[in-house]
Structures are given as C-alpha cells and as structure tokens.
GUKEDREN-747810 format. One line per 2 residues: their letters; for each residue x, y, z of C-alpha. Coordinates in pm, whole numbers, plus 50000, padded with zeros to 5 digits. Layout:
N
A> X,Y,Z; ...;
***
This chain:
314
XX> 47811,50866,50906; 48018,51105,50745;
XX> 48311,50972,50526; 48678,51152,50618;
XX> 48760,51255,50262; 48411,51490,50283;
XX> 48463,51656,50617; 48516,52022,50616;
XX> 48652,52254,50818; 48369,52432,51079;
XX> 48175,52114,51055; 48056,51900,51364;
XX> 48041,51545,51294; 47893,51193,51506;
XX> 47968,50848,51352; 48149,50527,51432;
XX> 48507,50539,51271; 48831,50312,51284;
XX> 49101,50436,51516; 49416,50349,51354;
XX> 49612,50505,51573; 49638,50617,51976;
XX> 49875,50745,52192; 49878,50920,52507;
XX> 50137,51253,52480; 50175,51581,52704;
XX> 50124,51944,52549; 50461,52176,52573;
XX> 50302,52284,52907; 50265,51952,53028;
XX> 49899,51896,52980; 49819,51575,52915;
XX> 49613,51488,52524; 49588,51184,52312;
XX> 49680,51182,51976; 49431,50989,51731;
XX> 49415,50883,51403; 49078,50756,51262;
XX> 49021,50581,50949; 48733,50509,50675;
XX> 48757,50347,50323; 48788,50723,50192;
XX> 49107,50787,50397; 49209,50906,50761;
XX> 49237,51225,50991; 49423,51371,51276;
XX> 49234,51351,51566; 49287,51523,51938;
XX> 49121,51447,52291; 49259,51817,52413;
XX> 49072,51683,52775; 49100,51301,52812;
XX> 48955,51324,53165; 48652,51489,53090;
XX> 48290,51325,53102; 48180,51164,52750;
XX> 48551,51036,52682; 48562,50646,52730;
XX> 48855,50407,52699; 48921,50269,52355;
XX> 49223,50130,52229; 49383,50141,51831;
XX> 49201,49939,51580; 48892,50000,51781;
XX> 48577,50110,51617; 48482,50394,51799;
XX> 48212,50625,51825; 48289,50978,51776;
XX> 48182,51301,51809; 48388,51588,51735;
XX> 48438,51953,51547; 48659,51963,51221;
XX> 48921,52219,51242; 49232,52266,51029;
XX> 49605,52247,51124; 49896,52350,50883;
XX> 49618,52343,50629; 49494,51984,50684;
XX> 49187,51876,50853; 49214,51778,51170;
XX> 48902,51668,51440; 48858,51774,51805;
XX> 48731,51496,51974; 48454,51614,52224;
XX> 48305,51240,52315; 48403,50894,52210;
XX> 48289,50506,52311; 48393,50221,52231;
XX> 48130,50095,51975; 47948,49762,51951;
XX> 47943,49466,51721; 47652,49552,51489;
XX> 47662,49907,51509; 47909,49916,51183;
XX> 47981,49754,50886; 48409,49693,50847;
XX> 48399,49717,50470; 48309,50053,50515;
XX> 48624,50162,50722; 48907,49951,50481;
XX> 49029,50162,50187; 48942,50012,49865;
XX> 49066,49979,49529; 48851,50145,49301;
XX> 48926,49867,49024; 48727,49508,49052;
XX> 48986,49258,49245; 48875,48965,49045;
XX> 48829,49129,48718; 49239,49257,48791;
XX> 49361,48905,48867; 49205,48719,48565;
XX> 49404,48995,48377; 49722,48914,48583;
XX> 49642,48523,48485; 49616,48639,48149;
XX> 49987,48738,48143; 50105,48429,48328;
XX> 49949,48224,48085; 50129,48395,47796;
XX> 50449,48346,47920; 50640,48098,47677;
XX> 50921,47984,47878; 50810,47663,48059;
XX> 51006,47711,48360; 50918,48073,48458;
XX> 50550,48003,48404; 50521,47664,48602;
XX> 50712,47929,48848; 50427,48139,48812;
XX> 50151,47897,48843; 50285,47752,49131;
XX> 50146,48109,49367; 49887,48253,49156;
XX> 49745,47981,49052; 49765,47700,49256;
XX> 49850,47826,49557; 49559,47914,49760;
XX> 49647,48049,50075; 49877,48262,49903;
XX> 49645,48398,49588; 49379,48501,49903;
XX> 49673,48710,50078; 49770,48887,49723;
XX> 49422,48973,49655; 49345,49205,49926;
XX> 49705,49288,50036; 49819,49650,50017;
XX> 50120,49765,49863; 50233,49994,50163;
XX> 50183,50112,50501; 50144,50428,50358;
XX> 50276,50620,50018; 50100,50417,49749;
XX> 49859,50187,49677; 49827,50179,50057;
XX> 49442,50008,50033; 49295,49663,50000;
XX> 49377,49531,49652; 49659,49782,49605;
XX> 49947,49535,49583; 49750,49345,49305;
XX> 49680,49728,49130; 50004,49791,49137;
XX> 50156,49480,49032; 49921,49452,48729;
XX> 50032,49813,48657; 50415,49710,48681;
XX> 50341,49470,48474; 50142,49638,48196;
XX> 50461,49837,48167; 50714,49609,48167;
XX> 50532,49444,47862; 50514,49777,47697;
XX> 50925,49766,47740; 50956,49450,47628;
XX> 50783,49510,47265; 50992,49888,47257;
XX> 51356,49754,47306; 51402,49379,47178;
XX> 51755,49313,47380; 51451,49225,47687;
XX> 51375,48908,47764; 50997,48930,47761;
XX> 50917,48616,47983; 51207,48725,48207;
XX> 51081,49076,48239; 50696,48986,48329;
XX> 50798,48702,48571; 51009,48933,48741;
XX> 50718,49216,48731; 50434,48953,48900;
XX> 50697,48844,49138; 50856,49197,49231;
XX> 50682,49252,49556; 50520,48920,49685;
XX> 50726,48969,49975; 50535,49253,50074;
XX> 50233,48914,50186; 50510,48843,50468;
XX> 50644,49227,50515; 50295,49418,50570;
XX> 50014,49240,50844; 49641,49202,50720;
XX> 49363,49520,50725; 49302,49642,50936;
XX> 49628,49674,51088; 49830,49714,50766;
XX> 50171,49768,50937; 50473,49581,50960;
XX> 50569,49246,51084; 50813,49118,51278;
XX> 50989,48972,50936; 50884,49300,50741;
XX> 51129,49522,50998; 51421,49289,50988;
XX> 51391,49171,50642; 51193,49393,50434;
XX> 50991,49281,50109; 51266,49234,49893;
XX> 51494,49049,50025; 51166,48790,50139;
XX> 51019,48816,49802; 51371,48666,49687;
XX> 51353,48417,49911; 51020,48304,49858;
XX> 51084,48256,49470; 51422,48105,49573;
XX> 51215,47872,49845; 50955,47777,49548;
XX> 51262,47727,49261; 51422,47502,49519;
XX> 51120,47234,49526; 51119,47237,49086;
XX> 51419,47005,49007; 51606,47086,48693;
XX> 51494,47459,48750; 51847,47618,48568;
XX> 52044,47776,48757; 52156,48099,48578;
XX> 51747,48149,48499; 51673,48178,48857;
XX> 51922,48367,48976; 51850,48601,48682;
XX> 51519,48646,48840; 51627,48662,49161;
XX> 51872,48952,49016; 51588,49112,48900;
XX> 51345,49130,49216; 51625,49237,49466;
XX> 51798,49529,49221; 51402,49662,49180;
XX> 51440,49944,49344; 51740,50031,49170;
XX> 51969,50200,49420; 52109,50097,49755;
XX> 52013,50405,49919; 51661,50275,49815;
XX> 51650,49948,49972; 51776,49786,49690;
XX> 52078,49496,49830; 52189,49497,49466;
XX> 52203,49790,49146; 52041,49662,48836;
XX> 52306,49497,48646; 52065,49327,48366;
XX> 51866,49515,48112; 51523,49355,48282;
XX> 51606,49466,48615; 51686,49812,48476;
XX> 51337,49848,48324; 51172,49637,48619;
XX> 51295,49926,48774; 51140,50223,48616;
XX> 50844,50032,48573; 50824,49986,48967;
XX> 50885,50360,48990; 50721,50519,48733;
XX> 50389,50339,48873; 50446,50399,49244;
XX> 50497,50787,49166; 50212,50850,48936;
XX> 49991,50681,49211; 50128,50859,49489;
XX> 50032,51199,49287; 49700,51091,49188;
XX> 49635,51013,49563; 49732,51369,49677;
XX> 49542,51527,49425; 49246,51273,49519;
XX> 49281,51397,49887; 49314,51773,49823;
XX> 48947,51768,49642; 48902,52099,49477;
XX> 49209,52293,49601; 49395,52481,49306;
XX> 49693,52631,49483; 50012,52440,49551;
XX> 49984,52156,49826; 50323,52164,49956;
XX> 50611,51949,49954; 50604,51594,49903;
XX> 50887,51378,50003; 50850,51059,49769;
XX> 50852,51348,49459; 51095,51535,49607;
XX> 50877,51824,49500; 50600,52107,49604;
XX> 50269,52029,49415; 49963,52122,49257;
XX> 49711,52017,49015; 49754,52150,48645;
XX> 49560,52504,48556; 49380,52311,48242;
***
C-alpha cells in the first residue's frame, strides 16, 4: 500500500484505502461520475470514477474500505486519483489504524501532562471541577483522548483535541506568569475546558463529522453546558466563579462573527482567546506546509489565514 501524502503525479497505484467520501454527480455534459474522497493516516485525496458503469467498478459506499486501483493525476495543482477499478474490501485484508490520522505526539504521555496542570491548580473548586472529567470520569477521558479537534482545519486527527488543548493550555500559563491582573487557576480551567464540547459536536473516527447536537448547537455553547451540567451537581459551587468560567469558554473565540455567543469581557477570556487562536493557526500552517512536501513556490490562498502561502527561503 501506498500512503496518500507519498503519491505523485504519473504514478499508478493498488491498495485498500478509506473512502471518506461518495457521491454520485453528472459532468457539465451530463455524463454521469462519482466523486470520491479516500483517506489514510497520512491524509486524503480527490478521487474520480470518470466511468461508473464500466467492468472492475463495484458498489461501495462512504466509510468503506475499498480496494483501489487508479492513476495519480493533478488538478488545480493538487493530486487527484482516477479510479480505474475498485471493490469493496474484506475484513482482514487491512489494518484501521493505518487509515485514521494520528497525532504524532504520545496520547498518554500528553494527558499525564494535562493532569499535571489540573493538579496544580490551587483553587479547590475549579480543580474538583476538573477532576470530576479528566480524572474520574471515564467514559468521558476515553472520548477526549482520541477525539479530533475538527472536521477539518486543525488538529483534524485522532488525539488532536487533546494536542491542542494541552497547547492552549501551555499558553495560557505562559500569560498567566507575563501579566499578573490573570487569574491563573481561572485561566487554565477555562483552557482544559474550552472545547470539551467538541466530544458531543464531532462523531467518533472514522466518521469525524458532525452530530445532530454539533449542527444545532455547536461546541461552545455544549461545552458551556456541560461545565454548567457538572457545576450544578457540586453544591456550594459560587456562583460568580462559574459563570466566570462559563464567560470564558463561550467568548473563546472572541468575536460573534466567529461563533462566539458572547465578546470577551474578562481579561482570561481575552487571552483564552489568543491562546485558542494563536494555536489553531500555527497548526493549520504547519499542516499545509506538511502536505505540500518539498514545494518552494507559493501554495495559494488559505481561508483560515486569510492569506497566500509558502514556506520560508531559509
């Protein structure tokens, strides 16, 4: 098998792959094509059946594992694969851990550091908070482990939302030693807790796409109410504490037009926020870079950065 991120344009490929995506669609002369997206733990390609009715091509469905065997051409400068025969493959024939993209960071080795912060945090309240998910909560500290962090974007890959909360975090306590007028234990409980939601928003690998709850709620608005849910069963929780926090997890994203039901209006939500951002950009550029291998020249327009790209001359 050859792994998506080393195909190359001219080459003709034959391994089992994950089809993320499938959908039926007509050419602008009314031919009929399907439309394919297939999926390793190094990334995904485009993918066309040009002749769906011709011998080789079998029925196969999305999240199938399918056996493929096509020619890599390019399209607007990206990769894309002409599908010349597919099947449906069988239980045995592949191994899913190779088709889920990973985090390149140990998952356990990331979550004992995330502990490490919990632990640290001095106000009693905020940390039996804590405590009560990641560290007695079982069902839930399974989900977090090997949830993603997006659909797509960043940090879209098993582990990611646990990357890119520890990441978050690492900055927020950065913040919190540069400007004393943050509330440390305020900051990093609000960090951990930022995008929990994203456990009810975003279904497991390998789907990865949103539920029912993610479309009509999205993660911030459940995040808040699953710390509210959890504050709710701690009697004597204050008041103004939690809806501090609460404050701080649905401003995160720091503008309306963002997603954000509420602007920050607390100095912890303010850096929560450019914590949240400053990670979720530098990730998205490392993964384009990642993707575009070797390439020197500029890689186009990226709407997260709002920018063309390319990688530095040095």
């Amino acid at each position: 098998m050859k792994f998506i991120e080393s195909m190359r344009e001219g080459e003709r490929i034959a391994g089992i792959y994950l089809c993320k995506f499938c959908q039926p669609s007509l050419t602008k002369n009314g031919k009929p094509y399907i439309n394919v997206i297939l999926q390793d733990k190094t990334g995904t390609i485009d993918a066309k059946i040009w002749d769906p009715n011709s011998q080789g091509i079998e029925e196969f469905e999305a999240l199938d594992y399918i056996d493929v065997m096509g020619d890599v051409t390019s399209f607007q400068g990206m990769p894309q694969l002409n599908m010349k025969r597919v099947r449906k493959a069988r239980e045995g024939e592949y191994q899913p851990g190779d088709y889920l993209p990973m985090s390149g960071k140990d998952i356990e080795e990331m979550y004992q550091e995330l502990k490490g912060y919990i632990a640290g945090i001095q106000n009693e309240w905020l940390r039996r908070l804590l405590e009560s998910y990641f560290v007695q909560d079982t069902a839930f500290i399974q989900r977090f482990k090997f949830q993603s962090a997006a659909k797509s974007v960043h940090h879209g890959f098993v582990g990611g939302l646990l990357e890119h909360t520890l990441s978050v975090t690492k900055l927020c306590d950065y913040f919190a030693g540069a400007y004393p007028i943050l509330n440390r234990d305020l900051l990093l409980t609000a960090a951990i807790f930022h995008d929990i939601g994203k456990t009810e928003e975003l279904s497991a690998f390998p789907e990865n796409d949103y539920t029912d709850a993610g479309q009509l709620l999205g993660h911030i608005m459940i995040g808040a109410e699953m710390v509210g849910a959890r504050i709710r069963e701690m009697p004597g929780f204050p008041v103004k504490l939690g809806n501090e926090l609460k404050h701080c997890i649905l401003a995160h994203h720091g503008e309306l037009e963002f997603g954000s039901p509420k602007k920050p209006a607390l100095a912890e939500a303010l850096a929560l926020n450019f914590a949240d951002n400053a990670d979720a950009r530098m990730e998205t550029m490392t993964e384009l870079l990642r993707a575009a291998g070797e390439k020197k020249e500029w890689l186009g327009y990226n709407r997260l950065l709002d920018s063309n790209i390319r990688r530095t001359s040095i």
